[in-house]
KOLFIDREN-305051 format. One record per residue: x, y, z of N, C-alpha, C in turn; residue in one letter. Coordinates in pm, whole numbers, always signed. Each point is the difference from the previous one (the first is absolute). Layout:
<lumlo <X; Y; Z>; <X; Y; Z>; <X; Y; Z>; A>
...
% end
This chain:
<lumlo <+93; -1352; +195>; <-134; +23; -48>; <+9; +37; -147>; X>
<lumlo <-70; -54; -59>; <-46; +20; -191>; <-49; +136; +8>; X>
<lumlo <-17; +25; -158>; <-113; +84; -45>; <-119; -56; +55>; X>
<lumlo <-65; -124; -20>; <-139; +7; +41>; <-58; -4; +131>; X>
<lumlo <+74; +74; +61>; <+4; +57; +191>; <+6; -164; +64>; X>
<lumlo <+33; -108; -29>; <+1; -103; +95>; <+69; +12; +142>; X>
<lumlo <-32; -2; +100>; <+55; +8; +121>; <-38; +135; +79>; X>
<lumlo <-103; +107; -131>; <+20; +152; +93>; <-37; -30; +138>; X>
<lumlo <+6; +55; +98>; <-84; -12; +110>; <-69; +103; +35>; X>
<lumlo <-121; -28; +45>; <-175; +74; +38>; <+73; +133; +22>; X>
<lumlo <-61; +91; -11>; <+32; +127; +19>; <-125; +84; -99>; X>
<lumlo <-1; +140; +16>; <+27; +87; -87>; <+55; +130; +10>; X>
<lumlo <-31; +50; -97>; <+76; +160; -12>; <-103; +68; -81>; X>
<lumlo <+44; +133; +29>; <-54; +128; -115>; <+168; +113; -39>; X>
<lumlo <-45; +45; -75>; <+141; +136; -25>; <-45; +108; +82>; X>
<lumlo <-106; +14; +57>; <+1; +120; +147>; <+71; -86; +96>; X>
<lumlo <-36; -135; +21>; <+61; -57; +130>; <+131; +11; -62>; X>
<lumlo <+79; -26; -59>; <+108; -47; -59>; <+105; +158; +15>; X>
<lumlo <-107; +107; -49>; <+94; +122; +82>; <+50; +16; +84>; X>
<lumlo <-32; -53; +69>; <+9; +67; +195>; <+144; -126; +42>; X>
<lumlo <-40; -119; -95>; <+124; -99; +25>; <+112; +56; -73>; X>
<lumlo <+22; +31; -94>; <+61; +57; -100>; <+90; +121; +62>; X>
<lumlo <-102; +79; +62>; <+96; +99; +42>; <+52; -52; +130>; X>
<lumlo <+2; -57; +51>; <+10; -71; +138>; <+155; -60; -3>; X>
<lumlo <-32; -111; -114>; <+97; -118; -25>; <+92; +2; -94>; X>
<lumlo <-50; +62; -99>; <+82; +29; -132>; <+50; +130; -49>; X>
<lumlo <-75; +123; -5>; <+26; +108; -70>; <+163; +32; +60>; X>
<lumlo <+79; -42; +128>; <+113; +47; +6>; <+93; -47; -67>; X>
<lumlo <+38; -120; -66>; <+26; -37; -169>; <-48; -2; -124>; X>
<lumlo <-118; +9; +18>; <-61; -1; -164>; <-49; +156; -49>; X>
<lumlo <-20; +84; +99>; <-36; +176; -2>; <-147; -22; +7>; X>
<lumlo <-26; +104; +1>; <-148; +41; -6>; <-79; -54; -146>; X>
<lumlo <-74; -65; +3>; <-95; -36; -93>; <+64; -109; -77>; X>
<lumlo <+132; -67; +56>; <+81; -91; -112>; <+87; +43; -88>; X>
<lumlo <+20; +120; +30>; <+78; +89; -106>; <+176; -14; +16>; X>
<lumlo <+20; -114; +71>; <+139; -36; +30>; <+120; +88; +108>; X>
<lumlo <+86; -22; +26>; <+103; +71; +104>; <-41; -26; +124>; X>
<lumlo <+77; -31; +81>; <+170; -25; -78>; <-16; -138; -66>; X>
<lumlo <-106; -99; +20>; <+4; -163; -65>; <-70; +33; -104>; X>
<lumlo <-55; -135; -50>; <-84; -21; -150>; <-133; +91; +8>; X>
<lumlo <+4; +38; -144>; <-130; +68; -46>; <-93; -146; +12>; X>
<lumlo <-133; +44; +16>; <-145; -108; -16>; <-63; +35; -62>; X>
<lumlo <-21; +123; -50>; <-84; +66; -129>; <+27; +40; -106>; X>
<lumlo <-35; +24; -83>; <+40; +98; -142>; <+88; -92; -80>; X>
<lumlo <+76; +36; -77>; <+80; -96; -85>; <-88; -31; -156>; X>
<lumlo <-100; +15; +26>; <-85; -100; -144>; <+78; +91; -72>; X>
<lumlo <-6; -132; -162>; <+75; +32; -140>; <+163; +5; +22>; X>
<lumlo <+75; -16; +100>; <+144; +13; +42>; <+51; -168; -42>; X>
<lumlo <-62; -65; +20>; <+49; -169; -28>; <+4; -52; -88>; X>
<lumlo <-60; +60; -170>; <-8; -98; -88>; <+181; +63; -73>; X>
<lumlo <+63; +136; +32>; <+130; +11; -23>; <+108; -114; +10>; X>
<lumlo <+125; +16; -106>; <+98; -111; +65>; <+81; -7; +167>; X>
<lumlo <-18; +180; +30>; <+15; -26; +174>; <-110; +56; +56>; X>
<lumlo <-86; -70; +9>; <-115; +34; +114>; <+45; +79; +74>; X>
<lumlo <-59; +102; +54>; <+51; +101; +88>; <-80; +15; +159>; X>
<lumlo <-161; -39; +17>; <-37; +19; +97>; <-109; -97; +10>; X>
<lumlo <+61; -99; +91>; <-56; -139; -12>; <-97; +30; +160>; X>
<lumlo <-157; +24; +27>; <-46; +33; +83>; <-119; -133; +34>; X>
<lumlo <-57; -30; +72>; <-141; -53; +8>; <-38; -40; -121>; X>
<lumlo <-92; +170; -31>; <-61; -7; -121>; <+68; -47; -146>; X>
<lumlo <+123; +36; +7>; <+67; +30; -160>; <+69; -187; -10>; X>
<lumlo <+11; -35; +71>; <+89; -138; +0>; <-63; -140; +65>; X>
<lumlo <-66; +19; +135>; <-26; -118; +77>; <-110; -6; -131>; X>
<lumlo <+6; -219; -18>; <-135; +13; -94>; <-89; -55; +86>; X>
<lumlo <-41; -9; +201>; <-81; -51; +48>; <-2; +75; +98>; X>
<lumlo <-148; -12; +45>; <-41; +116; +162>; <+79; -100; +79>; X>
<lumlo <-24; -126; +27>; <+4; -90; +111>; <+162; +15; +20>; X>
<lumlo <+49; +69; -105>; <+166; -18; +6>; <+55; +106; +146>; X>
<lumlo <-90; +118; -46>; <+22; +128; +40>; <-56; -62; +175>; X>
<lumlo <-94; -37; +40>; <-63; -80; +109>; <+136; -52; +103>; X>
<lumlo <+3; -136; -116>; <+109; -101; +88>; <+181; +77; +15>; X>
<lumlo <+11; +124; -79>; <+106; +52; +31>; <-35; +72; +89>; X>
<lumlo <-106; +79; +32>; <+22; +74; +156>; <-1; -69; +108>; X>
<lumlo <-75; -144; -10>; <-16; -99; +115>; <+108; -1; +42>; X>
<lumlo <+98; -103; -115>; <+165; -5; +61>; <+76; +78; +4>; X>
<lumlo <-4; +102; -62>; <+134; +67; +2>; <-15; +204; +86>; X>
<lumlo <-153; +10; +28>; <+21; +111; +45>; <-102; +49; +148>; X>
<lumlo <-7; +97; +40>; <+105; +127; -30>; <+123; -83; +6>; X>
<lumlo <+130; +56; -51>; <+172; -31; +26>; <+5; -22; +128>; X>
<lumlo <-3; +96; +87>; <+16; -44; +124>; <-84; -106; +113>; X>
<lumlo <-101; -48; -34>; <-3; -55; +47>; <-116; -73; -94>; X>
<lumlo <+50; -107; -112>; <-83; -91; -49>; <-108; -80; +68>; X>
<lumlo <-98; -50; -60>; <-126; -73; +45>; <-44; -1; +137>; X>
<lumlo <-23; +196; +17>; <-45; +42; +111>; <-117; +69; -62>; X>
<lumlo <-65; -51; -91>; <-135; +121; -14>; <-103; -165; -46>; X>
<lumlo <-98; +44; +56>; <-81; -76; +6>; <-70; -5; -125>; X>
<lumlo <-112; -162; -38>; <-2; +28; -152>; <-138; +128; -73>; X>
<lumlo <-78; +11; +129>; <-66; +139; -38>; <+52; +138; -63>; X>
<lumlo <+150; +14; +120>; <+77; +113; -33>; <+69; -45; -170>; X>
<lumlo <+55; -125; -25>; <+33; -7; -114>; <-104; +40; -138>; X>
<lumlo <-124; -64; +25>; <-71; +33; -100>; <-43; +89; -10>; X>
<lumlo <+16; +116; +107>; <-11; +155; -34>; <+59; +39; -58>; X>
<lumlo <+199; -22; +102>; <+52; +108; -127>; <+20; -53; -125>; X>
<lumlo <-11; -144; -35>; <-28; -56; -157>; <-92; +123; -57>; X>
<lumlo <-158; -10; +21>; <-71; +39; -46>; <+14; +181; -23>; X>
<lumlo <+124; +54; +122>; <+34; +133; +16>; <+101; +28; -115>; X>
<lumlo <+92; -62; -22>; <+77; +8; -123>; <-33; -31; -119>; X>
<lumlo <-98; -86; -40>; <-67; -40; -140>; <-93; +131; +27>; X>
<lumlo <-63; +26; +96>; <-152; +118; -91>; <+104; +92; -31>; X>
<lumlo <+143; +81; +61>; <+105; +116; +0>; <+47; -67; -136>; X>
<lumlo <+33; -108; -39>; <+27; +8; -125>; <-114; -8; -158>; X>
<lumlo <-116; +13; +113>; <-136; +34; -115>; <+13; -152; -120>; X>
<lumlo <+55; -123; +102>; <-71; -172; -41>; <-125; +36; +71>; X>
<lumlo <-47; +20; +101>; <-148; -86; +72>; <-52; +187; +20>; X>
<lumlo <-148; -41; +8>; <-67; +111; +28>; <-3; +34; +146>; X>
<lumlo <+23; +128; +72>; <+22; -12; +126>; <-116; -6; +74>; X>
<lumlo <-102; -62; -55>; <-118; -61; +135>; <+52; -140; +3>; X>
<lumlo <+25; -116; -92>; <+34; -64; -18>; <+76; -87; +119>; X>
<lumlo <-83; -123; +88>; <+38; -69; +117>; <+88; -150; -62>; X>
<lumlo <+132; +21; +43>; <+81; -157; -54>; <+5; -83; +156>; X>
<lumlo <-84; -155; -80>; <+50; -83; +92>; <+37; -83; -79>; X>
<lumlo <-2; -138; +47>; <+59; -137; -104>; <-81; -47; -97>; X>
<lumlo <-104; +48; +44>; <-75; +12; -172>; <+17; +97; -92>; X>
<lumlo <+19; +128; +41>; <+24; +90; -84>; <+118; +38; -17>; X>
<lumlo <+87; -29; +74>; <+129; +57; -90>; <+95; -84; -122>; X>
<lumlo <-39; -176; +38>; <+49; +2; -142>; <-91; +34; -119>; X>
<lumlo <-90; +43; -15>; <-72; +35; -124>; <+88; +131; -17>; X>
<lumlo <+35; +83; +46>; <+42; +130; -29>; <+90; -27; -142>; X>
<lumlo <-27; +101; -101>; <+87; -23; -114>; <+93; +76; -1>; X>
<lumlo <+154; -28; +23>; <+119; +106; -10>; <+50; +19; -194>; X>
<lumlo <-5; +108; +0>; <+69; +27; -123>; <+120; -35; -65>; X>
<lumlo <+34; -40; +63>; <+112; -63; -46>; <+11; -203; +30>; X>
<lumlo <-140; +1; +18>; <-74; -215; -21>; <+99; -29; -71>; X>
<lumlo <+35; +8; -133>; <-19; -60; -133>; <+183; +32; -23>; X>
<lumlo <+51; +77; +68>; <+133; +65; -25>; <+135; -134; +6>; X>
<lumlo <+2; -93; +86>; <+11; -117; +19>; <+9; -115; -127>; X>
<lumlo <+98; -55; -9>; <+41; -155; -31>; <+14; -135; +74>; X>
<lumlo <-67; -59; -45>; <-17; -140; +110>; <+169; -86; -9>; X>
<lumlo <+24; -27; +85>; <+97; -101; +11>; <-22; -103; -54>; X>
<lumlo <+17; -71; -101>; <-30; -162; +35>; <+75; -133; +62>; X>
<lumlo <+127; +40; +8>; <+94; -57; +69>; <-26; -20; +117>; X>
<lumlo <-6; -139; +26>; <-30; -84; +152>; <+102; +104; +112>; X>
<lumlo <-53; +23; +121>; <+95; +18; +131>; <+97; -132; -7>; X>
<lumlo <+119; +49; +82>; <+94; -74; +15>; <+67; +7; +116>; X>
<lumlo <+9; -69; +79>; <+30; +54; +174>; <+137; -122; +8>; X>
<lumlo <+142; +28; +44>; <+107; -37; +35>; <-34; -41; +118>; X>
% end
């Protein structure tokens, strides 16, 4: 899936719903509120990336797309047991970790219309490839 949400599927979310998944599914790697431990931080970080070693590459401070943050919980989480949360539960805790990192306002409902509009701070941080793929 792109930035411009092609493929999201129907759902939505809020960051109240997205709590209750959050603490459910995630907070036993990511901590309470995204604040990291024992795995990756999801919050905080801004102003850490434009250094020569970036130091705290989070959601907010690095991904330059919501839909990114989306299609990585689809596939890859919780750890233990990947693409077991349904896509409502996803676009909660999306929407639960962007309002905790103070991107989206927390009334704020993401579905496939609204979450690729979301603007991450770090959009623009990015260099385009122009070099064709090349598959062996």
């Amino acid at each position: 899936m792109g930035p411009d949400g092609a493929g999201l599927p129907p759902g939505r979310g809020t960051p109240k719903e997205g709590e209750a998944v959050y603490a459910a599914k995630c907070q036993a790697c990511h901590g309470e509120k995204g604040v990291g431990r024992p795995n990756d931080t999801l919050v905080g970080g801004f102003g850490t990336i434009a250094s020569d070693r970036p130091a705290v590459k989070t959601v907010g401070s690095y991904w330059p797309y919501a839909t990114t943050l989306f299609d990585y919980i689809r596939r890859a989480m919780p750890f233990a047991s990947p693409g077991s949360l349904t896509a409502d539960e996803i676009y909660a805790a999306s929407a639960y970790i962007l309002a905790e990192a103070k991107i989206i306002d927390k009334s704020m409902v993401l579905d496939a219309q609204t979450l690729p509009r979301v603007e991450m701070p770090n959009r623009h941080g990015f260099v385009s490839d122009p070099r064709p793929e090349v598959f062996k």
